[in-house]
C-alpha positions in Angstrom: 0.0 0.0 0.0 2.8 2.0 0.9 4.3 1.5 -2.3 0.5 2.4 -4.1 0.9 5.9 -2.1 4.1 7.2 -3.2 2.8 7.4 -6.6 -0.1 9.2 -6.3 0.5 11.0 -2.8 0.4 14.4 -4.9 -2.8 14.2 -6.2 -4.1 12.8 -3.1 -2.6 15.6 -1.4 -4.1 17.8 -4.2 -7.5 16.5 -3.8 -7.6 16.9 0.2 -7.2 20.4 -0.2 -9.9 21.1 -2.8 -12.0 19.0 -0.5 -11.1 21.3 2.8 -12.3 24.5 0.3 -15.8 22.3 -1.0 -16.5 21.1 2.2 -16.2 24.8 3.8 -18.5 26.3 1.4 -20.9 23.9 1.6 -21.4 24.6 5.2 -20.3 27.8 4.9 -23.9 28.6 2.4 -26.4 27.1 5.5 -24.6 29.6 8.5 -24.0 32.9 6.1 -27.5 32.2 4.4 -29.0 32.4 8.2 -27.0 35.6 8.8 -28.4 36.8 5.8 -31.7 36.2 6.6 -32.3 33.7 3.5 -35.5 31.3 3.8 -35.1 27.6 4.0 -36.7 27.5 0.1 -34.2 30.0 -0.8 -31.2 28.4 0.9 -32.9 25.1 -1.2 -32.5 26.2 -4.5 -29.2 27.4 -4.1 -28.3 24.0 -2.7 -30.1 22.9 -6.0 -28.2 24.9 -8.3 -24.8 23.1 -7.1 -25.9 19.8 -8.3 -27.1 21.0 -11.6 -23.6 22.5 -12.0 -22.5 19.1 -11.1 -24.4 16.9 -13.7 -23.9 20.0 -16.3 -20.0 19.2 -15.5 -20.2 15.6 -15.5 -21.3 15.5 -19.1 -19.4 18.6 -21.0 -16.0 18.6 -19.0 -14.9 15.5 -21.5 -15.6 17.5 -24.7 -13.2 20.4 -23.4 -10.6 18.1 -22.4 -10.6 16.8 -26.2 -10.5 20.3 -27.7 -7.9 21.9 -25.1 -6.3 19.6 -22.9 -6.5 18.4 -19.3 -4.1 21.2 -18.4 -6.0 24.1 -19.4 -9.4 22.4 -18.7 -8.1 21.7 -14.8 -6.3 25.3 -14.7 -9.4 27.2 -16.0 -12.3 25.2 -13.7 -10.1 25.8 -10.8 -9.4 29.5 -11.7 -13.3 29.9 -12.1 -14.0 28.1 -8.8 -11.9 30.0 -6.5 -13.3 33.2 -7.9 -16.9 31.9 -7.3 -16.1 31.1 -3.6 -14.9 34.5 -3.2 -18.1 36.5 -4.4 -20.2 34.8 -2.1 -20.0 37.5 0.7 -20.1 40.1 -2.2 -23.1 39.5 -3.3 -25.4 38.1 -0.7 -28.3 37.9 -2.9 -30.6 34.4 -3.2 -30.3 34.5 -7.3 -26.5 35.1 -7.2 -25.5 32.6 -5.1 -28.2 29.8 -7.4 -26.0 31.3 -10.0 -22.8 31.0 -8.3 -23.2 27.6 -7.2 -24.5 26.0 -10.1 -20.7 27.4 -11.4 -18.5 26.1 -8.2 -20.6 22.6 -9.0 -19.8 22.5 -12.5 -16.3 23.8 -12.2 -16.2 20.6 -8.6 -17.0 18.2 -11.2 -15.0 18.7 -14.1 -12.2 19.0 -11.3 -12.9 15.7 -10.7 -13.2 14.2 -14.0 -9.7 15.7 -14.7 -8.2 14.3 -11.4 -10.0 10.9 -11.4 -8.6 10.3 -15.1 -4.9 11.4 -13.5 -5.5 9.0 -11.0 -7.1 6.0 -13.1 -4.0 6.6 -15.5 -1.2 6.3 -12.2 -2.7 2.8 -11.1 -2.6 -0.5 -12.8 -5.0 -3.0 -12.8 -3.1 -4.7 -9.8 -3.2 -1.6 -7.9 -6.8 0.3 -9.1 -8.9 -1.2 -5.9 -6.4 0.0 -3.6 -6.1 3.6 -5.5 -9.6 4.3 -5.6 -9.9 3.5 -1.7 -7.3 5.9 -1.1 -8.9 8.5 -3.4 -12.3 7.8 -1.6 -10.7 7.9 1.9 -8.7 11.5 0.7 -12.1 13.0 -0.3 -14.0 12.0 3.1 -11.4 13.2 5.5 -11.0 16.6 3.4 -15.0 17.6 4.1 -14.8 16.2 7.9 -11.4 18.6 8.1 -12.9 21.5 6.8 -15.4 21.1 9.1 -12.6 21.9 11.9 -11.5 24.6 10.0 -14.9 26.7 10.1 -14.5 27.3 13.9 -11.1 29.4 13.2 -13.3 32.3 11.7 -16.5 34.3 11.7 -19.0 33.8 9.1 -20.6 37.0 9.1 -17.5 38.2 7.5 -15.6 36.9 4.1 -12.5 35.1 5.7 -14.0 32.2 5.8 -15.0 32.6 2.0 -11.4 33.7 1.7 -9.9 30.6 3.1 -11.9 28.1 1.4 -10.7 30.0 -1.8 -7.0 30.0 -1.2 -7.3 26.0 -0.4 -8.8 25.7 -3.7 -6.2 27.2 -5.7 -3.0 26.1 -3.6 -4.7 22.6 -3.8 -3.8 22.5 -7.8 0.0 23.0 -7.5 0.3 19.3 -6.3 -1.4 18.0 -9.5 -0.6 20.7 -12.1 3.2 20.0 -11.0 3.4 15.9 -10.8 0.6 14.8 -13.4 2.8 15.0 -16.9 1.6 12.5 -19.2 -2.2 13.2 -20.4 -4.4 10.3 -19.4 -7.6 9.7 -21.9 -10.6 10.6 -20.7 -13.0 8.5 -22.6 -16.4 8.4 -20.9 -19.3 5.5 -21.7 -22.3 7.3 -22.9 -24.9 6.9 -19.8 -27.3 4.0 -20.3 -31.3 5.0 -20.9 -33.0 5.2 -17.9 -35.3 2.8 -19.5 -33.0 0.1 -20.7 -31.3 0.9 -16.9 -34.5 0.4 -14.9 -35.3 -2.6 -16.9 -31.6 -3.9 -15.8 -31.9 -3.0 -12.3 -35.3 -1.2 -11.0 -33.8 -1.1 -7.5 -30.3 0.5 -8.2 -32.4 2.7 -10.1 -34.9 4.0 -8.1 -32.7 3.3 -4.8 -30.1 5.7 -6.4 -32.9 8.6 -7.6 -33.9 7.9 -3.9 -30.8 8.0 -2.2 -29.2 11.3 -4.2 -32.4 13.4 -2.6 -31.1 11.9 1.3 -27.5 12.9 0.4 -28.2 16.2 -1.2 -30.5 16.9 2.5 -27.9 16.2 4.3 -24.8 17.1 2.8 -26.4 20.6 1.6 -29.4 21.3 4.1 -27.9 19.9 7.1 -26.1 22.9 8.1 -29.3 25.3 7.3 -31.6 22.7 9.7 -28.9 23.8 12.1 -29.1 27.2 12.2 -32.7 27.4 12.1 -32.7 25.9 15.3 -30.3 27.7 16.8 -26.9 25.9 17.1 -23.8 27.6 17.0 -21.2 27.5 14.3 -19.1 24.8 16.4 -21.9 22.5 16.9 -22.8 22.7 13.3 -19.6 22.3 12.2 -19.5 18.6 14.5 -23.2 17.7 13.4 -22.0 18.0 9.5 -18.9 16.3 10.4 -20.5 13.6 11.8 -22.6 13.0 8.6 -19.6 12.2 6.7 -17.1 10.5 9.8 -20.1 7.9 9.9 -19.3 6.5 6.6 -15.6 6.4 7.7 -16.1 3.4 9.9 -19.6 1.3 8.1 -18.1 1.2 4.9 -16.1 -1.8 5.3 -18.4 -3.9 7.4 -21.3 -3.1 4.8 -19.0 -3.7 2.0 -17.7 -7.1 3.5 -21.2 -8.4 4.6 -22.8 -7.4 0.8 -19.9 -9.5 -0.8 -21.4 -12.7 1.0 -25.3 -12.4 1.2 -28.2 -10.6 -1.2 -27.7 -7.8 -1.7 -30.9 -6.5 -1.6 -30.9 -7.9 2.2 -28.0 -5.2 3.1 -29.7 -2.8 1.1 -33.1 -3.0 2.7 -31.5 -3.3 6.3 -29.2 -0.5 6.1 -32.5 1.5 5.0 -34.4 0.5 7.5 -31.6 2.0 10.1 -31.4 5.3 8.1 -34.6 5.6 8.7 -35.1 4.8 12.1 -31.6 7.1 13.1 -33.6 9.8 11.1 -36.8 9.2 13.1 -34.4 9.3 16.3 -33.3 12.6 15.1 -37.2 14.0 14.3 -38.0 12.8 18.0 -35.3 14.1 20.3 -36.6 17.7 20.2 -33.5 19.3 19.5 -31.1 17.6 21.9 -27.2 18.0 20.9 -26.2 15.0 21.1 -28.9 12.8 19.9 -28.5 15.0 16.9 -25.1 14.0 16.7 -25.6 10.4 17.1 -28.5 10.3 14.6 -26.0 12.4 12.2 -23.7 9.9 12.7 -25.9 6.6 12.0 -27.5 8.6 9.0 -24.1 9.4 7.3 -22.8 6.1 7.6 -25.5 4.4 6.2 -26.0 6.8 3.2 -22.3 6.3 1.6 -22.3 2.8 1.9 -25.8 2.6 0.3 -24.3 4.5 -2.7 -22.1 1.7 -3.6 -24.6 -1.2 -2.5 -26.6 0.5 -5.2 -23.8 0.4 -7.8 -22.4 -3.4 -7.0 -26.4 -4.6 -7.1 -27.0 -3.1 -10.5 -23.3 -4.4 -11.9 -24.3 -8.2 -10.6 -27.4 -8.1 -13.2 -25.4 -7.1 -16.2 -22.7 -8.1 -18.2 -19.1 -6.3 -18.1 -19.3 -4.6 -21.2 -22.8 -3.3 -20.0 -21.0 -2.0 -16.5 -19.5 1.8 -17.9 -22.9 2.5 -19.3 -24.9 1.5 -16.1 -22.2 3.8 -14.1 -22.6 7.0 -16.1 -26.6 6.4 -15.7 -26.8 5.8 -11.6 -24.8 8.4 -11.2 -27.4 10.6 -13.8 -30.2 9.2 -11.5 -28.5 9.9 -8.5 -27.8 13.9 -9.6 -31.8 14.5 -10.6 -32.4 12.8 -6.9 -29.7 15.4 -5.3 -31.2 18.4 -7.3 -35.0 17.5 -6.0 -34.0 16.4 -2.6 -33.2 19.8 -1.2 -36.3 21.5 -2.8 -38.3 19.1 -1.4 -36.9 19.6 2.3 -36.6 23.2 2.1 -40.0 23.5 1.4 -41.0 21.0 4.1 -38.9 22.9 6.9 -40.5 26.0 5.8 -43.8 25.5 5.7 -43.7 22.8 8.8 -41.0 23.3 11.0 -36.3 22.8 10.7 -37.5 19.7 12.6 -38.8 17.9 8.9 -35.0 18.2 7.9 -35.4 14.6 9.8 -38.9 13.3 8.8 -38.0 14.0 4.9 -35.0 11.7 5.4 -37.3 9.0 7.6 -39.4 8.6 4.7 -36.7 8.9 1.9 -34.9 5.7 3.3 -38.3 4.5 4.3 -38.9 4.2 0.7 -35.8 2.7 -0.2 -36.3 -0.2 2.2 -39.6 -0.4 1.2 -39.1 -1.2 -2.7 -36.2 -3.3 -1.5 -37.9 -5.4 0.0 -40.3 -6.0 -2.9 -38.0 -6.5 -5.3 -37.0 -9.2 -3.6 -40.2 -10.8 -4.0 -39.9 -10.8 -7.7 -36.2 -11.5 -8.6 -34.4 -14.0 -7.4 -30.6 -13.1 -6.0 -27.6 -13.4 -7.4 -25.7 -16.2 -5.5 -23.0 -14.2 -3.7 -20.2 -16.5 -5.4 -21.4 -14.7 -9.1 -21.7 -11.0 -7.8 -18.8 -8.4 -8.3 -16.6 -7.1 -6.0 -17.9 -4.2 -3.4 -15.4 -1.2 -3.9 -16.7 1.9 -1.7 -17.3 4.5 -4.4 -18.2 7.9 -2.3 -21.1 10.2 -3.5 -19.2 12.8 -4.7 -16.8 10.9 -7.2 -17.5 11.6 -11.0 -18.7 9.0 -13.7 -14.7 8.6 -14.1 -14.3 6.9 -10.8 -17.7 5.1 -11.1 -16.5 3.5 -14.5 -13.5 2.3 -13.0 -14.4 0.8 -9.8 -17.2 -0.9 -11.7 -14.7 -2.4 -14.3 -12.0 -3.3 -11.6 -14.7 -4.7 -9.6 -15.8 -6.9 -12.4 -12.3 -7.8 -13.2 -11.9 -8.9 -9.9 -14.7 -10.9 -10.0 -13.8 -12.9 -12.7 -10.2 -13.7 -11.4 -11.9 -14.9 -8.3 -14.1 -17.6 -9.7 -10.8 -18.4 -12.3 -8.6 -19.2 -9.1 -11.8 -21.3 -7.6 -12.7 -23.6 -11.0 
């Protein structure tokens, strides 16, 4: 592993920092919007807008690496997206910041595509699995860090804004400097949501499903905090405990989905998403119930994200994986882009508290249709399914491909060493 690291610890390196700088902002929009006095709907959209950036991103960021290099495509996103985090406190206006954060989330994901094709391109198939965790890992301790690093300064003024901009741009010396040969970036086209419900109606729906519970908590979690009053250090631990959750299920959900259905682990890890979110709904604003629901939620929603993924690979064929990729995570971005609308509203018109009932029902619904579908399919013996790898949320369809392909590859070596 050691040996794995010293390869890529650059744009590792490179990709904790942008992730200090994303995962400040994100925060950063639920406690300034508060100061500013926007309304949960309003503080929604915006949420919104980043994940139509994102998707927008996802699909055009390939084109412009074709026509003017990963260089100048990496260079100019990250130019644009340190600019954007800066005008935040200038122009602390709901329509702006929709505007601006539909740009930081298209500039975030073709940051991504260019890093995760650097990154495919420095691993070999003997080393990919290992890679990706580390990239995985890199991303999740960057948004629990920057979580630490809101508590140094005052939101109601533009330091904050300020340092998550500087982390952003000193985060692309690492790569720009290391990363010299120009990896292709060659993306499936996304499979028909048709042809990919018919394939897999529960990685489908699960993923449309799950996308609107990430998107809550990832982007409203910090506005349900300060609209019922918490300070900026215990909002800063109740978002950080969204994301250290999935630090320490992964591996146990991963390792447990390699041997049974599934659909089993999907429908159970639901089931506690949904009862830590009806904790959360029912403590009445007690810290640290808060914190242990965040917690439970968080770690069952990352690990879900790749159950998703290595269900829908197990009912297609290898050639048939890319595709399915690039169209979960399509499905999963339309989720994330209705999610926060959906809660805003709900918090607004209710009360903060339906930040948790939203997600109760969300996963309610994903255990739900779990456990029908496994009244009409039989499973996958667990000797024929791919190998779990634990893709994150936030990864583009670059990443995606290639855990599903390594996964697969895996796979097959598996049962080649057993006949």
């Amino acid at each position: 592993m050691l040996q794995v690291l010293s390869s890529i610890w650059a744009l590792l390196v490179g990709i904790v920092l942008i992730m200090l700088g994303n995962g400040m902002h994100f925060t950063l929009i639920g406690l300034r919007g508060g100061i500013e006095g926007f309304s949960a709907t309003e503080l929604a959209v915006v949420t919104s807008g980043y994940f139509v950036g994102f998707l927008s991103g996802a699909k055009y960021t390939p084109s412009l690496i074709h026509k003017v290099g990963h260089v100048r495509v990496f260079a100019a996103l990250g130019s644009f997206m340190s600019a954007g985090l800066i005008a935040f406190p200038l122009l602390a206006e709901p329509f702006a910041w929709t505007g601006l954060r539909l740009l930081v989330g298209f500039c975030m994901s073709g940051i991504y595509v260019t890093a995760e094709s650097w990154l495919n391109d420095a691993s070999t198939n003997e080393t990919r699995g290992k890679v990706l965790s580390a990239y995985m890992i890199a991303q999740t301790l960057g948004i629990i860090g920057a979580q630490y690093l809101l508590t140094l300064g005052d939101a109601k003024t533009s330091v904050l804004f300020i340092g998550a901009s500087i982390l952003v741009s000193v985060s692309f010396a690492p790569i720009l400097l290391t990363a010299s040969r120009t990896p292709a970036t060659e993306l499936t086209r996304p499979m028909p949501l048709k042809a990919l419900f018919l394939s897999s109606p529960l990685g489908t729906v699960g993923m449309i499903l799950l996308g609107s519970a990430y998107a809550t908590q990832s982007g409203m979690g910090a506005v349900f905090g300060a609209l019922i009053g918490m300070g900026k250090s215990e909002i800063a631990l109740f978002v950080a405990m969204l994301f250290t959750g999935a630090l320490f299920f992964q591996y146990p959900i991963g390792w447990l989905s390699d041997r049974i259905d599934r659909r089993q682990i999907i429908f159970g890890a639901s089931v506690i998403g949904a009862a830590s979110s009806l904790l959360g709904w029912t403590t009445g604003g007690g810290l640290w119930p808060l914190m242990i629901s965040a917690f439970l939620v968080g770690g069952i929603t990352t690990p879900l994200y790749a159950l998703l993924l290595a269900h829908t690979n197990d009912f297609l064929p290898p050639e048939d994986m890319p595709a399915a990729s690039g169209g979960l995570v399509f499905t999963f971005g339309i989720g994330a882009i209705v999610g926060p609308l959906v809660t805003g509203w709900a918090m607004e018109h209710a009360s903060p508290i339906a930040f948790w009932l939203v997600l109760t029902v969300t996963f309610a619904m994903i255990a739900a249709y779990a456990l029908y579908r496994m009244t009409q399919r039989s499973a996958v013996p667990a000797s024929q399914t791919d190998s779990y790898i634990g893709v994150v949320p936030t990864t583009s369809p670059v990443a995606t491909e290639a855990a599903s392909v390594w996964a697969s590859e895996q796979s097959e070596e598996s049962a080649a060493e057993t006949a």
